[in-house]
C-alpha positions in Angstrom: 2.2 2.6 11.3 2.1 3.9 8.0 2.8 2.0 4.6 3.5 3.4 0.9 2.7 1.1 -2.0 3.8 1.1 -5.4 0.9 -0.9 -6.7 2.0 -1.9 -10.5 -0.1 -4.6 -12.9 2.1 -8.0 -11.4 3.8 -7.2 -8.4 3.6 -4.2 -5.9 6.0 -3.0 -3.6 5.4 -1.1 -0.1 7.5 0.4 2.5 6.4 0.8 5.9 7.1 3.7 8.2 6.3 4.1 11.7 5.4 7.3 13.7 8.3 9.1 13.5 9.0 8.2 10.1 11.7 5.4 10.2 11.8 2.7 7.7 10.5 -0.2 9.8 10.1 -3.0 6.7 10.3 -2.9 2.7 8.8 -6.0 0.5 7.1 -6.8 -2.7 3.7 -9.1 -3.4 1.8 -10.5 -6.6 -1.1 -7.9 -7.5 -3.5 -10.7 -6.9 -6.2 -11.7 -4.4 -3.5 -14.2 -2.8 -1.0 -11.7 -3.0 -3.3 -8.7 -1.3 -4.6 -11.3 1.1 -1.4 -12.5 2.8 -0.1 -8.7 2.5 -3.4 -7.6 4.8 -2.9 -10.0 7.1 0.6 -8.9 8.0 0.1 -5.1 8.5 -0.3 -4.1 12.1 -4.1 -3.5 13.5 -4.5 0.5 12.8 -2.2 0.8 9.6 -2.5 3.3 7.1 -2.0 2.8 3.6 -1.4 5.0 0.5 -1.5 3.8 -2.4 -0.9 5.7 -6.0 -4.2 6.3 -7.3 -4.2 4.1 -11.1 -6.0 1.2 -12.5 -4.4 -1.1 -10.9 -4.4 1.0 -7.3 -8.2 1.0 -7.7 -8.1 -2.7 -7.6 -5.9 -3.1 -4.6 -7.6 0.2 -3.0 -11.1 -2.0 -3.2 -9.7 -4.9 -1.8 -8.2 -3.4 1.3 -11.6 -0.5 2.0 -13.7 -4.1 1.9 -11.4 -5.7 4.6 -11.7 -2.5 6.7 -8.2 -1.4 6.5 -8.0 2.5 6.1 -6.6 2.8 2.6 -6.2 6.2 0.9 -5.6 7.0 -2.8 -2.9 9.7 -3.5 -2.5 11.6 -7.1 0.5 10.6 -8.6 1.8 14.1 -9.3 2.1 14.4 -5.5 3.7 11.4 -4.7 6.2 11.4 -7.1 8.7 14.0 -4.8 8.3 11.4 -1.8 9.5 8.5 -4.3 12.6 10.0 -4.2 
């Protein structure tokens, strides 16, 4: 399973994408520990996650790579054409 987040100062949004690239779930959580915390526990065992790489992404990028979730940063140039 793969998930994209939007990681923004309040809230963040993600999609998730399985293998072959189907939309499997969309949502939104509180950029907080809470927030992060109930978000981890939800994403299947073996997820990756992409996040944009910004202040904010930093934060969330630290707070998944410390719960042993494979979390990757991605320049924002690049990810804008997959936004859309």
């Amino acid at each position: 399973m793969y998930v994209g987040s939007d990681v923004h100062k309040k809230n963040s949004n993600y999609t998730m994408v399985d293998g072959q690239g189907t939309e499997v779930e969309k949502g939104r959580f509180p950029t907080t520990c809470e927030g992060l915390n109930e978000f981890a526990s939800e994403l299947p065992e073996g997820a990756k996650v992409a996040i944009e790489a910004s202040t904010s992404g930093i934060f969330v990028y630290e707070y998944l790579d410390e719960r042993e979730i494979e979390v990757h940063l991605a320049h924002p140039v690049y990810v804008k054409p997959f936004a859309k």
